[in-house]
N, C-alpha and C positions, 0 to 999 in steps of 0.2 A: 107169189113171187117166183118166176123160173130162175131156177138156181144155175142155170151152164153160161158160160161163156164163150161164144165167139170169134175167133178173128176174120179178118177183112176176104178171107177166102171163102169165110162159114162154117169153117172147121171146126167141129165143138173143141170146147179145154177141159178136160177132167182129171181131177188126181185119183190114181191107182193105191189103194192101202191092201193090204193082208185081212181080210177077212176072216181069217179061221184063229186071228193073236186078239185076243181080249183087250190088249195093253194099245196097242191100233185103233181096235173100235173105241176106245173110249178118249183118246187122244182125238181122234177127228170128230168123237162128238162135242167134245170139250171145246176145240175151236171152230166147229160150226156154230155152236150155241153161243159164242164168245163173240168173236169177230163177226159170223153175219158171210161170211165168205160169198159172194155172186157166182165162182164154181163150183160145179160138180162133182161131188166127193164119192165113190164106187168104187165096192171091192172086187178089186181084181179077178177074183173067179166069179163076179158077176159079169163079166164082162167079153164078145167074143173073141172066142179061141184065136183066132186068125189076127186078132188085134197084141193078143198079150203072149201068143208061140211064144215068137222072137226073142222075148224078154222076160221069160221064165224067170230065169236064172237072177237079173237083177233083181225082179219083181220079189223074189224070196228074199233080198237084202236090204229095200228099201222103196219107198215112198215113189210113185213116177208118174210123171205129170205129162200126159199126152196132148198133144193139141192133132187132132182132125186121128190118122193113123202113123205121126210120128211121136219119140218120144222128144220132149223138148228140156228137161231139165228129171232130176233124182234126187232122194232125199233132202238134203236139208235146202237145197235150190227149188227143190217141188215146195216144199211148204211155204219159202218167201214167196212164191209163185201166186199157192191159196193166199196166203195173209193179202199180197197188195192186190186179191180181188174184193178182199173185204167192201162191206158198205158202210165202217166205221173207218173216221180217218186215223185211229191211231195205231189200229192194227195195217193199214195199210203201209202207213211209214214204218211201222218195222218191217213188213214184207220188204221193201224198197230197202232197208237199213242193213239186212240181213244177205242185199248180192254186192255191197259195199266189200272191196281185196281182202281187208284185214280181217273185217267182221265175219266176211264168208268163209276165212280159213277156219276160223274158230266155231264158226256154227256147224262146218263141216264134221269135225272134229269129234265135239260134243254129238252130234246125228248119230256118228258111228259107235262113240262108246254106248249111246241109250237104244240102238237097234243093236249090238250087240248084247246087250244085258235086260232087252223087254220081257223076258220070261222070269223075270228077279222082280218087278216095278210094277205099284199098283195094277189089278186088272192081269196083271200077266200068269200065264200056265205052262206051264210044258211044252201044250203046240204055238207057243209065241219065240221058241227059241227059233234063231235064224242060222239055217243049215251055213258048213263054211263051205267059201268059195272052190269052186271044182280045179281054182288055178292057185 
């Protein structure tokens, strides 16, 4: 099955994770294995340099969901992203359920306290804590 996604330009879609946080690897294997996602799931530092410079800085704070060499959506937007590529329809409607105003504030929310706190949560170490922002 090829796992990437496409848009109408050819642009691949792949979400960006943290490769070196335990608590990452095993949250995107969890819904890879779960949902089935039709995207492409690559950790960031597998990724070229020229693609993920620019976005260092987020890239250590969360989740980013690139379509071709833009970034198009960030944590808790990047994962309803993966979910409505799912090839399960029920993970897709929460993907789609999850950019819903109200539901997106809260899911935001909830993103930030558990990327803040992944080096506390199953799977997490040390190097899962996520540096604070330079601003």
């Amino acid at each position: 099955m090829d796992n990437s996604v496409t848009d109408d330009a050819g642009r691949r879609t792949v979400l960006a994770f943290d490769g070196d946080c335990g608590f990452c690897q095993t949250a995107v294997r969890q819904i890879r294995r779960r949902a089935r996602p039709r995207m492409e799931t690559v950790a960031w530092q597998a990724l070229p340099p020229e693609l993920t410079g620019p976005h260092l800085e987020r890239l250590d704070q969360e989740v980013l969901l690139f379509d071709g060499d833009r970034v198009r959506d960030g944590g808790a937007l990047a994962l309803a992203g993966l979910l409505a590529s799912s090839t399960a329809r029920r993970y897709r409607g929460l993907g789609r359920l999850l950019r819903l105003p109200l539901i997106r504030t809260a899911a935001n929310l909830v993103y930030r306290g558990v990327a803040r706190n992944r080096q506390r949560l199953p799977g997490g170490t040390a190097a899962c804590a996520v540096p604070r922002p330079l601003h």
